[in-house]
C-alpha positions as CSV (number, residue, x, y, z in Angstrom):
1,X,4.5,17.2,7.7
2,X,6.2,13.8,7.4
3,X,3.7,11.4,6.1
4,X,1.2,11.5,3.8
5,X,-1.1,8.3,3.7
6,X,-3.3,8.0,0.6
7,X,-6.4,6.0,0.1
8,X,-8.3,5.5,-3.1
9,X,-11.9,4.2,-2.4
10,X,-14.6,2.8,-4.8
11,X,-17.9,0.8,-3.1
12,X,-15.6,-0.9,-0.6
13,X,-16.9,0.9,2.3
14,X,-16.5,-1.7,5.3
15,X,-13.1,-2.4,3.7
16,X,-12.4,1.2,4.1
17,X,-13.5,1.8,7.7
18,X,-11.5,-0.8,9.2
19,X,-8.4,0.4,6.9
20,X,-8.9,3.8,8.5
21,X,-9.6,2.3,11.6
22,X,-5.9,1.1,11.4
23,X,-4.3,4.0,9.9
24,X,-5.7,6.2,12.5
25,X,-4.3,3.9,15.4
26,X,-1.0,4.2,13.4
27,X,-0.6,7.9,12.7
28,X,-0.6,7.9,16.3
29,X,1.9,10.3,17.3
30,X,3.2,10.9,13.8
31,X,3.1,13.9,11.6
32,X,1.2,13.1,8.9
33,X,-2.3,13.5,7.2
34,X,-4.5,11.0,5.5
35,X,-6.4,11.5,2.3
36,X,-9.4,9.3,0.8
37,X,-10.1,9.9,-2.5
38,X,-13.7,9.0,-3.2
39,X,-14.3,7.5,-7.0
40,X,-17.9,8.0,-6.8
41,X,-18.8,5.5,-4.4
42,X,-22.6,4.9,-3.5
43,X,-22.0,2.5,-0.8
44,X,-22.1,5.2,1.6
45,X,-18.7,5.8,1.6
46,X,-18.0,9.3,1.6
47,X,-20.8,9.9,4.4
48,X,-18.9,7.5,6.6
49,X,-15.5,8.9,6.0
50,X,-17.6,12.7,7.1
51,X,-19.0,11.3,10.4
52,X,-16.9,8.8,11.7
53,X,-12.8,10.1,10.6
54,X,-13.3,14.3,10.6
55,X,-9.8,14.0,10.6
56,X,-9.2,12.4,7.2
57,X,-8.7,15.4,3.8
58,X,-11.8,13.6,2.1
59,X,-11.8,14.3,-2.0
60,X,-15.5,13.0,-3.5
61,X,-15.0,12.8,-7.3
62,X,-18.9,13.6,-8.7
63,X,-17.4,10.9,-11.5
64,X,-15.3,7.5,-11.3
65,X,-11.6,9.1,-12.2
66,X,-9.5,6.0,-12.1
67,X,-7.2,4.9,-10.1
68,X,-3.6,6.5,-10.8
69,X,-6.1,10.1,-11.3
70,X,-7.6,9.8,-7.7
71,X,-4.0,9.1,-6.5
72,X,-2.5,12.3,-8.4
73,X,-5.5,14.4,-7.0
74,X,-4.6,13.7,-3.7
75,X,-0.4,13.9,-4.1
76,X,-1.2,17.7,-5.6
77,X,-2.5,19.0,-2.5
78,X,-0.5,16.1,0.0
79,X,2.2,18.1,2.1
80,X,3.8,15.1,3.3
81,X,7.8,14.9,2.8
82,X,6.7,11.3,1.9
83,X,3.7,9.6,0.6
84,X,2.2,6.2,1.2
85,X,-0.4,5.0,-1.0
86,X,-2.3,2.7,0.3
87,X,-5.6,0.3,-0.6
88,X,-8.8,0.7,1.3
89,X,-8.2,-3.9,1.9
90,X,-5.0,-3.2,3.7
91,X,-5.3,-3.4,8.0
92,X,-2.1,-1.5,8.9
93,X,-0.1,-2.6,11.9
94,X,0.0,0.5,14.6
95,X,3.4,0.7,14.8
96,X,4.5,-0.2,11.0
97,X,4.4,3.8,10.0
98,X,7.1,4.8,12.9
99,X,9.0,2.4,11.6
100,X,9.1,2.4,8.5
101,X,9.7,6.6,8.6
102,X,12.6,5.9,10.8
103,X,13.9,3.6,8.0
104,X,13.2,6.3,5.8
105,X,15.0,8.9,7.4
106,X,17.9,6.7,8.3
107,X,18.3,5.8,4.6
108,X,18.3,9.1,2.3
109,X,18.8,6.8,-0.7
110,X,15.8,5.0,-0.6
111,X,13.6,6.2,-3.5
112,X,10.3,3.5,-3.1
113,X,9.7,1.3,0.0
114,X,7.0,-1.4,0.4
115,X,6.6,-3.3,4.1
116,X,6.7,-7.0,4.8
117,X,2.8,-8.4,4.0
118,X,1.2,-10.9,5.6
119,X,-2.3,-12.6,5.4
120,X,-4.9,-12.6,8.2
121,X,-3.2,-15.9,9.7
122,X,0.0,-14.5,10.2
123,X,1.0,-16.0,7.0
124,X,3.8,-14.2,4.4
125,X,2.7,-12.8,1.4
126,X,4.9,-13.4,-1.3
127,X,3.6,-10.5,-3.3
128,X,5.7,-8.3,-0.8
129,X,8.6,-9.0,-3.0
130,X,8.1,-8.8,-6.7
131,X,10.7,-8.7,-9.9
132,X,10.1,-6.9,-13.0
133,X,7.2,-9.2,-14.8
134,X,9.2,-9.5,-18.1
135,X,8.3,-12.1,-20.9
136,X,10.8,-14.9,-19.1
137,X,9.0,-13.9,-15.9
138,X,5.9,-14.4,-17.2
139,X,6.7,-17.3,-19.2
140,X,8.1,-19.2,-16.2
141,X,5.2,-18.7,-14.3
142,X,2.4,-19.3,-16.6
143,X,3.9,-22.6,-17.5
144,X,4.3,-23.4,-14.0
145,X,8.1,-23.1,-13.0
146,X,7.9,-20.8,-10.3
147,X,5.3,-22.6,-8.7
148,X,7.4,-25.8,-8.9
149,X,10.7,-23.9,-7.9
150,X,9.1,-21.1,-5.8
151,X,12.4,-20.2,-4.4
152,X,15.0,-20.9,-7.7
153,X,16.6,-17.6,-8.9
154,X,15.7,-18.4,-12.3
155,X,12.1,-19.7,-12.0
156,X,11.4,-17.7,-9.1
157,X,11.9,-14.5,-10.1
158,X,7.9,-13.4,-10.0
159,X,7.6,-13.1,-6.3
160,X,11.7,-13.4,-5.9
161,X,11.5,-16.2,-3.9
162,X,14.9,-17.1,-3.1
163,X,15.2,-13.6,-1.0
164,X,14.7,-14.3,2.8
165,X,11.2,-13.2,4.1
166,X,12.3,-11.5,7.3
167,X,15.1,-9.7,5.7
168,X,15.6,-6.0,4.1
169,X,16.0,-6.7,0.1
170,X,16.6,-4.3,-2.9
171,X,13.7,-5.0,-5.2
172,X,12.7,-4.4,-8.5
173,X,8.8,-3.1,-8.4
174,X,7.0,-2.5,-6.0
C-alpha cells in the first residue's frame, strides 16, 4: 500500500462528502486507502460515509476523542508506506496525490510534505508556507509588520512570504 489518506470528521458532514468526493476522484489509480475517523458526529455523518463511500475504513468513536487521538487511531491500523492527513474542508485536486507520491519517491529525504493551497478563486493561500510561530514571529505579526511587509524576511516570517509561491521550498512547520 502506498498512501494512506486520513480524515478526522466532527458534524461537518456536507464538508466531508465533497472532501471524499475529491479524494475518491484522486486515489484513482493509486494504491492507497482512506480512513474517516468519526468523533461522534450526529450530523449524519457516519451513515453517509456507510452508504455513499463503502470503500472508505470508517472508525465511529461512541465519544468525541480529539483530534490528534482520532488521527493516531487511524495511523495504528493505516498500512500506507505514507500517510496524509487531511481535513474534512479540503477539495483535493485529482491529480495532486500522483504527484505528490512521485515527489515522494523521487526524494527519500523528505520527512513531511504539505502541497501548494489555494482558495476557491484560484487564489494562493499563504498558509501553505509557514515558519516556526516563535515569540518574534508572533510579535511581528500581532503588531502588524508582516501584514505591512508580507514578503520581508524579517517581518514575514509567519507565512514566509519572501519564498516564491510556485516554487518547491524547505519549510519549517507544516
Amino acid at each position: 500500500m502506498k498512501l494512506t489518506v486520513i480524515i478526522v470528521n466532527y458534524n461537518v458532514r456536507a464538508y466531508l462528502e465533497q472532501c471524499l468526493r475529491t479524494v475518491r476522484a484522486a486515489m484513482e489509480g493509486v494504491d492507497g486507502e482512506v480512513y474517516v475517523v468519526d468523533n461522534q458526529s450526529t450530523d449524519g455523518s457516519v451513515q453517509l460515509v456507510r452508504q455513499e463511500f463503502p470503500e472508505v475504513k470508517l472508525i465511529a468513536n461512541s465519544v468525541n476523542v480529539g483530534f490528534s487521538r482520532a488521527n493516531n487511531q487511524a495511523i495504528l491500523e493505516s498500512t500506507g508506506e505514507y500517510v496524509l492527513l487531511l481535513n474534512p474542508d479540503t477539495v483535493v485536486g485529482e491529480d495532486v496525490f500522483r504527484k505528490v507520491l512521485t515527489y515522494l519517491d523521487a526524494h527519500d529525504r523528505v520527512g513531511g510534505l504539505g502541497v501548494k493551497m489555494i482558495d476557491g478563486t484560484g487564489r494562493f493561500l499563504p498558509e501553505s508556507k509557514r515558519g516556526l510561530p516563535t515569540p518574534e514571529v508572533a510579535f511581528y505579526k500581532i503588531i502588524g509588520l508582516t501584514r505591512l511587509f508580507p514578503r520581508s524576511k524579517v517581518f514575514g516570517r509567519y507565512q514566509l512570504g519572501h519564498l516564491p509561491e510556485n516554487e518547491t521550498n524547505p519549510i519549517e512547520i507544516l
